[in-house]
C-alpha positions as CSV (number, residue, x, y, z in Angstrom):
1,X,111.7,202.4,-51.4
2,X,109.6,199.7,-53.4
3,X,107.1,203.3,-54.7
4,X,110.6,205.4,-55.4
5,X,111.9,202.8,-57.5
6,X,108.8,203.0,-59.5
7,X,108.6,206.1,-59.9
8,X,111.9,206.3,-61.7
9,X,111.7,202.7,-63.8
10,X,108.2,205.2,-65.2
11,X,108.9,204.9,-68.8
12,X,107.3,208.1,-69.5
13,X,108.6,210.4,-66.8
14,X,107.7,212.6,-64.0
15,X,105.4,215.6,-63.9
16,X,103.6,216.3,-67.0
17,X,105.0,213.7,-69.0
18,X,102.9,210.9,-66.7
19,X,99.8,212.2,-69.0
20,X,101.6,211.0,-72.2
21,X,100.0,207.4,-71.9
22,X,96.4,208.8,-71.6
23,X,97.2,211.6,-74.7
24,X,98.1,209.0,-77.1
25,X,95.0,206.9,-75.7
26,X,92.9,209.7,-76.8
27,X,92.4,209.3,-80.6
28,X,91.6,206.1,-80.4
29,X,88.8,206.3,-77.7
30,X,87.5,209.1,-79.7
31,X,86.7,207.5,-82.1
32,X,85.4,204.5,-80.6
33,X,83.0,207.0,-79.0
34,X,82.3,208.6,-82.4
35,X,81.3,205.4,-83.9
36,X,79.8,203.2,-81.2
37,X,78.9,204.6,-78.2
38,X,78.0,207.7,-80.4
39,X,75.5,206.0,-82.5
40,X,74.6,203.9,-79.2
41,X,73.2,206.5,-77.7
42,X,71.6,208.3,-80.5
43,X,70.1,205.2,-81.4
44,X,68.4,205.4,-77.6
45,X,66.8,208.7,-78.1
46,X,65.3,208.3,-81.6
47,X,63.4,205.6,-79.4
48,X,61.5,208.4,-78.1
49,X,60.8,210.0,-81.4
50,X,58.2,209.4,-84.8
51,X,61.6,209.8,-86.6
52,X,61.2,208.3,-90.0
53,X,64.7,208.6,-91.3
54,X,63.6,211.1,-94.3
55,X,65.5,214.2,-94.6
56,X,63.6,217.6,-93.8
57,X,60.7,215.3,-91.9
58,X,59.9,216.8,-88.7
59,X,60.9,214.8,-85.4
60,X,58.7,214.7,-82.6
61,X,59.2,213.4,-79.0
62,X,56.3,210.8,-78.4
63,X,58.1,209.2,-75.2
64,X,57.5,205.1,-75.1
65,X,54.7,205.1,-77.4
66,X,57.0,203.0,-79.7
67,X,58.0,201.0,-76.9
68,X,54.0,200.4,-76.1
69,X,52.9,200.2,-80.0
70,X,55.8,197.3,-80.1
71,X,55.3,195.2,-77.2
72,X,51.4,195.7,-75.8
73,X,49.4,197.0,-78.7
74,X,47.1,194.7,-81.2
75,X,47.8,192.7,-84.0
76,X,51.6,194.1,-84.4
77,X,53.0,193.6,-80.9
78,X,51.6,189.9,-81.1
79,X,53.5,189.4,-84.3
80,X,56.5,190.9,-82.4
81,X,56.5,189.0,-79.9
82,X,56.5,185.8,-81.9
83,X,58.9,187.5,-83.8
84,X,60.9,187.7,-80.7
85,X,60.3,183.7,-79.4
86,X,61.5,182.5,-82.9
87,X,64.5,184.7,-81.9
88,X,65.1,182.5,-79.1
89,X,64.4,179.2,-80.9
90,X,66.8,180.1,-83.6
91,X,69.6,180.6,-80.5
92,X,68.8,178.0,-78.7
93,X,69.0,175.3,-81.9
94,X,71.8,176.8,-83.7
95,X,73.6,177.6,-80.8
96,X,73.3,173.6,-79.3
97,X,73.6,172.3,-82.9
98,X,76.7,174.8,-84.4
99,X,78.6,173.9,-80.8
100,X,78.0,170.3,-80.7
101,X,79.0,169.7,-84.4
102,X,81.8,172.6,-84.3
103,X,83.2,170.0,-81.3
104,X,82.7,166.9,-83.1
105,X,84.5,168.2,-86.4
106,X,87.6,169.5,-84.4
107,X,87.6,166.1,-82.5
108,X,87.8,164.6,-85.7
109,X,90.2,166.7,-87.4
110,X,92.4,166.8,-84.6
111,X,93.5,163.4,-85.4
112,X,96.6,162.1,-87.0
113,X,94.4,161.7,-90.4
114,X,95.4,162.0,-93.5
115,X,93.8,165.1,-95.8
116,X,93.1,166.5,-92.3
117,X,94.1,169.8,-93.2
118,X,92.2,169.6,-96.3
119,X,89.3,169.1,-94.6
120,X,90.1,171.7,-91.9
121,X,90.0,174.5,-95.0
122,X,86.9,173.0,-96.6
123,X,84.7,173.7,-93.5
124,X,86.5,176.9,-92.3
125,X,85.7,177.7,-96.1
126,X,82.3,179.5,-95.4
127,X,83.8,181.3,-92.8
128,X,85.1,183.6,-95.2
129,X,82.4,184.1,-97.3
130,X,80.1,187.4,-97.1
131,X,76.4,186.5,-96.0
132,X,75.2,187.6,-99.4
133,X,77.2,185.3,-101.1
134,X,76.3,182.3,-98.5
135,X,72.7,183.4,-99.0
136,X,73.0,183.4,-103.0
137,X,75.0,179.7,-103.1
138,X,71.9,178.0,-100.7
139,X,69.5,179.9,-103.1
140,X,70.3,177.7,-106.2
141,X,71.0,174.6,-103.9
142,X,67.6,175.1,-102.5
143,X,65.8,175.9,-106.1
144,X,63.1,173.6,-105.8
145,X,62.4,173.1,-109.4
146,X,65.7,171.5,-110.0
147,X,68.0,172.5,-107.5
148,X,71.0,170.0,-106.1
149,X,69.3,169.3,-102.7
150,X,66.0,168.9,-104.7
151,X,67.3,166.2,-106.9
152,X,68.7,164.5,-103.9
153,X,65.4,164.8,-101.6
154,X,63.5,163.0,-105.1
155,X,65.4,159.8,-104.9
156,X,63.5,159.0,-101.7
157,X,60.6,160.5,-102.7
158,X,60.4,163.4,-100.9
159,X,59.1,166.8,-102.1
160,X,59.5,170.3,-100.9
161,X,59.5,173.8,-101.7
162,X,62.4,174.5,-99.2
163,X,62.3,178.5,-99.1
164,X,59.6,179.1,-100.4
165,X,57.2,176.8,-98.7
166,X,55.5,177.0,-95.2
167,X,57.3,179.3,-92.8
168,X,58.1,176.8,-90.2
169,X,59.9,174.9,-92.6
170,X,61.9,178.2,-94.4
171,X,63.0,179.3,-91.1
172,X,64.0,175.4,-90.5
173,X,66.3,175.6,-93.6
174,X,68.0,179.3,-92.6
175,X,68.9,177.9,-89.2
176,X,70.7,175.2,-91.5
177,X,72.4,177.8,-93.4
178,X,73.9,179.6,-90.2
179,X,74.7,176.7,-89.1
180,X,77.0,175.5,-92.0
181,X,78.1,179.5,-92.3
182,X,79.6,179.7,-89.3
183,X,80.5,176.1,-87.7
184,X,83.8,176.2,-89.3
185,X,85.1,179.1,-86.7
186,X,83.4,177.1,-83.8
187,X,85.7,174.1,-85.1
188,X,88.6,176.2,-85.3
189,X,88.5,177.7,-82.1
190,X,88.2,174.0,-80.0
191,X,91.2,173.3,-83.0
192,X,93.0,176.0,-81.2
193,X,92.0,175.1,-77.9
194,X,93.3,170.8,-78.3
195,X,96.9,171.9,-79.8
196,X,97.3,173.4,-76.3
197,X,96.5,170.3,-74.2
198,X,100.0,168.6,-73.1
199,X,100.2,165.4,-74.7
200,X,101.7,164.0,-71.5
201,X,98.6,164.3,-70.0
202,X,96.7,161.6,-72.0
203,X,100.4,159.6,-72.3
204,X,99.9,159.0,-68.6
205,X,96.4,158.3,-68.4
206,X,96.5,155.9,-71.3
207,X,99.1,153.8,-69.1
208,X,96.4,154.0,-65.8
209,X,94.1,152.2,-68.8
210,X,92.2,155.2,-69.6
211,X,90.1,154.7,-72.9
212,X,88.8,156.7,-75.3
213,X,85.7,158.5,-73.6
214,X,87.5,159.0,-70.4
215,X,90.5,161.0,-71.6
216,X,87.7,163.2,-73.3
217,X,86.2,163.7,-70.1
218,X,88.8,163.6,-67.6
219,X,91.3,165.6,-69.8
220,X,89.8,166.8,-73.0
221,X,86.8,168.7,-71.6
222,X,88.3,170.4,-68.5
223,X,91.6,171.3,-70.6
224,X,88.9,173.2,-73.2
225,X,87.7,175.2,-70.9
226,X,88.5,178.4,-72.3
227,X,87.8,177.3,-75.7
228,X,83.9,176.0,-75.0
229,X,83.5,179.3,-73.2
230,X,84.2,181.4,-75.9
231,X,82.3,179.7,-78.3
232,X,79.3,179.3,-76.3
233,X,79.5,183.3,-75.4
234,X,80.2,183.8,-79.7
235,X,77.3,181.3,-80.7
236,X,74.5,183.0,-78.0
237,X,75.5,186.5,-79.0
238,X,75.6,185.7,-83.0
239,X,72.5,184.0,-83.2
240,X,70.7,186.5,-81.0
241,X,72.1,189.2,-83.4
242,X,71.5,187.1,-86.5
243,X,69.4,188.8,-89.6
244,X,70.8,188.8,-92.9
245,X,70.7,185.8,-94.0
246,X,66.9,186.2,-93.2
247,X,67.3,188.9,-95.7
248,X,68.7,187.0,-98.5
249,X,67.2,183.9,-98.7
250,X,63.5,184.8,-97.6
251,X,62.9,188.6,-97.4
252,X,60.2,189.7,-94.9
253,X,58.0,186.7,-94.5
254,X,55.1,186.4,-91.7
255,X,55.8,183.7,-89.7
256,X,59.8,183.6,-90.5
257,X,61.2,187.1,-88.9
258,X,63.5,187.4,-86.2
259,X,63.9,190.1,-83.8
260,X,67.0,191.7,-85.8
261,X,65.5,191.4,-88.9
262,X,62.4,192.8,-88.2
263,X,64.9,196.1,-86.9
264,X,66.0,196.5,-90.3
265,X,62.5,195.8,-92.1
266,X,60.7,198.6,-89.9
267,X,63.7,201.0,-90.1
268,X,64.2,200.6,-93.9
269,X,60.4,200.5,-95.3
270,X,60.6,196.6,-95.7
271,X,57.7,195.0,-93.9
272,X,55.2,194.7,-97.2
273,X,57.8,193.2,-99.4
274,X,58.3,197.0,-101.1
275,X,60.4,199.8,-100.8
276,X,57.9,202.0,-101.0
277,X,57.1,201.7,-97.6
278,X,56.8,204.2,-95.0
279,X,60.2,204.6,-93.2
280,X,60.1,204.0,-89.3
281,X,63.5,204.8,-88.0
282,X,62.1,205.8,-84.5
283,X,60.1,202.5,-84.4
284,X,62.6,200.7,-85.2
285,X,65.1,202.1,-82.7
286,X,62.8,201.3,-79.9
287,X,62.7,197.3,-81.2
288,X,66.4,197.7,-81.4
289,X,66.5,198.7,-77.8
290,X,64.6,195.7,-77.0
291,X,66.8,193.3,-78.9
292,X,69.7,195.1,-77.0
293,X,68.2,194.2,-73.6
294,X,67.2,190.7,-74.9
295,X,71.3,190.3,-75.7
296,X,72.5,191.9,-72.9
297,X,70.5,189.6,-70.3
298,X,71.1,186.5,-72.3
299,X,74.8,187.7,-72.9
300,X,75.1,188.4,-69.1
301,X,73.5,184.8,-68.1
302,X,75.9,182.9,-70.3
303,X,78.8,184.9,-69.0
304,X,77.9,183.7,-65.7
305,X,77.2,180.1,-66.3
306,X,81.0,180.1,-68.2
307,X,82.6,181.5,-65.2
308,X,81.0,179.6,-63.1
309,X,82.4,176.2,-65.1
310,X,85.8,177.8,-65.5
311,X,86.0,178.0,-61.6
312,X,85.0,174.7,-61.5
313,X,87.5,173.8,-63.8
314,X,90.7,176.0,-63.4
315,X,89.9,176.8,-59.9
């Protein structure tokens, strides 16, 4: 009876009509496989090949010999490798720092304060912004003959050539500008998150004497649950996958390249500071591929870590 009546409540019919869902489905999951899993997989097999990206250049299969050049062969597979461990560093502290401050702001601002919503646009501001116009703005703060945070940094005496000096301390300072990029969305999703915690909640544990730090942990942090998920998953993922601000404020630097940048630098004839050089589109594919696995494990292992809390914490 329960299967009949279903049947006929089917909005789209019997017989051939039940294919109508799936037809309209169609142009839009052709052209997601036109232009992602389409480029996906072509992306894959140029892997394989000395493509260089030129038209008319012949392609050849070489199997992994880009895979073997990029991760086991001299000088340029130790440099990718530390290419690929300042790839983690940069996750790991913009990933701790965006979150923790991201949390702290929406704390803040999630008070009955006045100008809150002033200050709710002014660090959701650079949100907005494109990268090269984030990269351009830090470029004239960071001028060091001059430049704002120069002028600042000389009334305590301090010196530095910020971008342009050693490359432990320019990758320092474009960790600082992802950080201020893009902690604006990590405060406005935890934002979100707080307006949907019942107020009654902290009403009653106020009267059971609950102060400050407890209704944060006993209420506050359980409730966000589905908020610190997301942003932990966003913040691993986008730093893993973050390279053009490398681009704009430092260009191809030893010592200062992450894994995505050093994609585009290979594929794009950018590793001697010239266009002029050769074009590796092949080689670059197979570091690509690399940096794919490298996000999908570390995607995967946060995944699993936030499900894990969320079944701790919504059961």
């Amino acid at each position: 009876m329960a299967i009949s009546l279903v049947k006929k409540n089917y909005l789209f019919g019997q017989g051939r009509k039940r294919w109508v869902p799936w037809l309209l489905l169609l142009p839009g999951f052709g052209l997601y496989l036109l232009i992602a899993v389409g480029p996906s997989l072509a992306t894959a097999v140029y892997s394989f090949t000395d493509a260089s990206g030129v038209r008319g250049a012949p392609v050849n299969w070489i199997g992994f010999e880009n895979y073997d050049e990029f991760l086991f062969r001299g000088l340029a597979s130790r440099d990718n490798l530390a290419a690929l461990q300042r790839t983690l560093i940069f996750m790991v502290v913009v990933t701790t720092v965006q979150f923790g401050l991201g949390l702290v702001l929406a704390l803040l601002l999630n008070q009955k304060l006045r100008g809150r919503t002033f200050f709710r646009t002014l660090f959701f501001i650079p949100v907005i912004l494109g990268v090269v116009i984030q990269g351009l703005m830090w470029q004239l703060f960071l001028y060091p003959a001059g430049g704002p945070v120069a002028e600042v940094f000389g009334w305590f005496g301090i010196q530095s050539e910020f971008l342009g000096g050693a490359p432990t301390e320019a990758f320092i300072w474009v960790m600082v500008v992802q950080i201020w990029a893009n902690v604006g969305i990590t405060m406005m999703i935890f934002l979100a998150g707080m307006q949907t915690i019942d107020e009654t909640l902290y009403e009653a544990a106020r009267i059971d004497g609950a102060g400050g730090w407890n209704l944060f942990k006993n209420i506050t942090w359980p409730q966000l649950t589905p908020a610190i998920n997301t942003n932990f998953l966003l913040n691993v993922i986008g730093s893993l996958q973050a390279w053009q601000l490398f681009l704009v404020l430092i260009g191809y630097r030893p010592g200062t390249q992450v894994l995505g940048y050093l994609v585009f630098a290979e594929g794009f004839g950018q590793t001697t500071g010239s266009v002029s050089a050769a074009f590796r589109q092949g080689y670059a594919a197979a570091a690509s591929i690399v940096l794919f696995f490298l996000v999908l494990v570390l995607g995967m292992s946060a995944n699993w870590i936030v499900q894990r809390r969320e079944r701790k914490y919504l059961g």
